[in-house]
N, C-alpha and C positions, 0 to 999 in steps of 0.2 A: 478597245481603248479603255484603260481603266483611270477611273477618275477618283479624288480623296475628297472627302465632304468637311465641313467645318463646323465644329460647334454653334447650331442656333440657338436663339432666343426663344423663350415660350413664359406662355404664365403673364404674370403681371409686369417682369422685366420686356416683353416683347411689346404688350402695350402701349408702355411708357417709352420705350422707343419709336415704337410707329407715329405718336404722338409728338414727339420731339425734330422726325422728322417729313413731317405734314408739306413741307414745301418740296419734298424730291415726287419723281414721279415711281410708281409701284413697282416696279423694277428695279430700281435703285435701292426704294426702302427693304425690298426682299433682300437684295446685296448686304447692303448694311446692317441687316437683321441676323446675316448669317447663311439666307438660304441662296446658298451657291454651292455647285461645286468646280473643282479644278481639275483639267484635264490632265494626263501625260505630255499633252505637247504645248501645258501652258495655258488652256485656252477657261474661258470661264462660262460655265453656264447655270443661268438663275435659276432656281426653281419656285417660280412663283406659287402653283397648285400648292408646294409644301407648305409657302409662304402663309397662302386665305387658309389653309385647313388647320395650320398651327393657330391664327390669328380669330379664327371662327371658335377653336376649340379653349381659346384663351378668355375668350366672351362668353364662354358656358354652353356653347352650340354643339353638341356632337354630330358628327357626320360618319357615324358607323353603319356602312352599308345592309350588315344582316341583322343587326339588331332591329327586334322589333317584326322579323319575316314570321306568320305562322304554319310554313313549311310547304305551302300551296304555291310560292312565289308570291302571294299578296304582301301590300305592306299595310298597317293599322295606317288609319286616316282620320282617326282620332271623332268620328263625324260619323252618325245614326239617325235611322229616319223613325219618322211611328209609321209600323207597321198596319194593313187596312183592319186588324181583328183590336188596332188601339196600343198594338205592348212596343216596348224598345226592348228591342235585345242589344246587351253589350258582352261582345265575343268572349272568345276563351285567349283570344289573343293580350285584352286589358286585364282579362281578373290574372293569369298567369306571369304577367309585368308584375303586377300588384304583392303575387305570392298569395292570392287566398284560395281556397279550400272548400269542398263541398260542406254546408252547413254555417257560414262565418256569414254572420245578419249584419243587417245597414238599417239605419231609422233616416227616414225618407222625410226632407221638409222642403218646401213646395215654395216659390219665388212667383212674382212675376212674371218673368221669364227664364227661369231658372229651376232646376231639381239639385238641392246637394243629396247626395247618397254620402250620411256618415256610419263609418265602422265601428259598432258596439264589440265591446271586449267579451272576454266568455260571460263575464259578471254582472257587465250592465243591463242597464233595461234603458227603453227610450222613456224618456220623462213629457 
């Protein structure tokens, strides 16, 4: 059964739609958003999944399933423990996100509760 799709909405026109129509139920506002489609014999069917993953991606949210696998099946989890010898390791998974390189130095300054690791250039020095 082949069905035709219709031009959606995304971006900041999707929001400001959803926004505008805040009193339909999400179903509806999928419909009026766009995300439907139409059957050969007429019939219409919403797509909502299309609907939250345009509307998530329109809020800055990506939802790309492999992005981010580092080829074990694992997904980064953004989350490190101190290990029993004292160290944190942070995988190859984040410095290859990152794009850095064996040898690229960080000057290390120490919070509260907190470590920023910032990225000195080839030039700099930590002051």
């Amino acid at each position: 059964m082949a069905s035709t799709k219709t031009d959606a909405l995304t971006g900041k026109a999707l929001l400001q739609k959803v926004k505008d129509l805040a009193h339909l139920t999400k179903r509806e506002k999928a419909r009026e958003c766009g995300y439907y489609t139409t059957t050969k014999d007429g019939q219409i069917r919403v797509d909502v999944t299309g609907f939250y993953d345009a509307l998530l991606e329109a809020r800055g949210i990506q939802l790309d399933p492999d992005k981010g696998k580092d080829g074990r099946g694992r997904e980064p989890t953004y989350r490190v423990s101190v290990h029993k010898n004292g160290q944190i390791v942070i995988g190859s998974t984040y410095t290859d996100e990152m794009g850095l390189k064996p040898g690229d130095e960080f000057e290390i300054k120490l919070g509260y509760k907190h470590i920023h690791l910032i990225q000195l250039d080839a030039g700099d020095e930590a002051e």
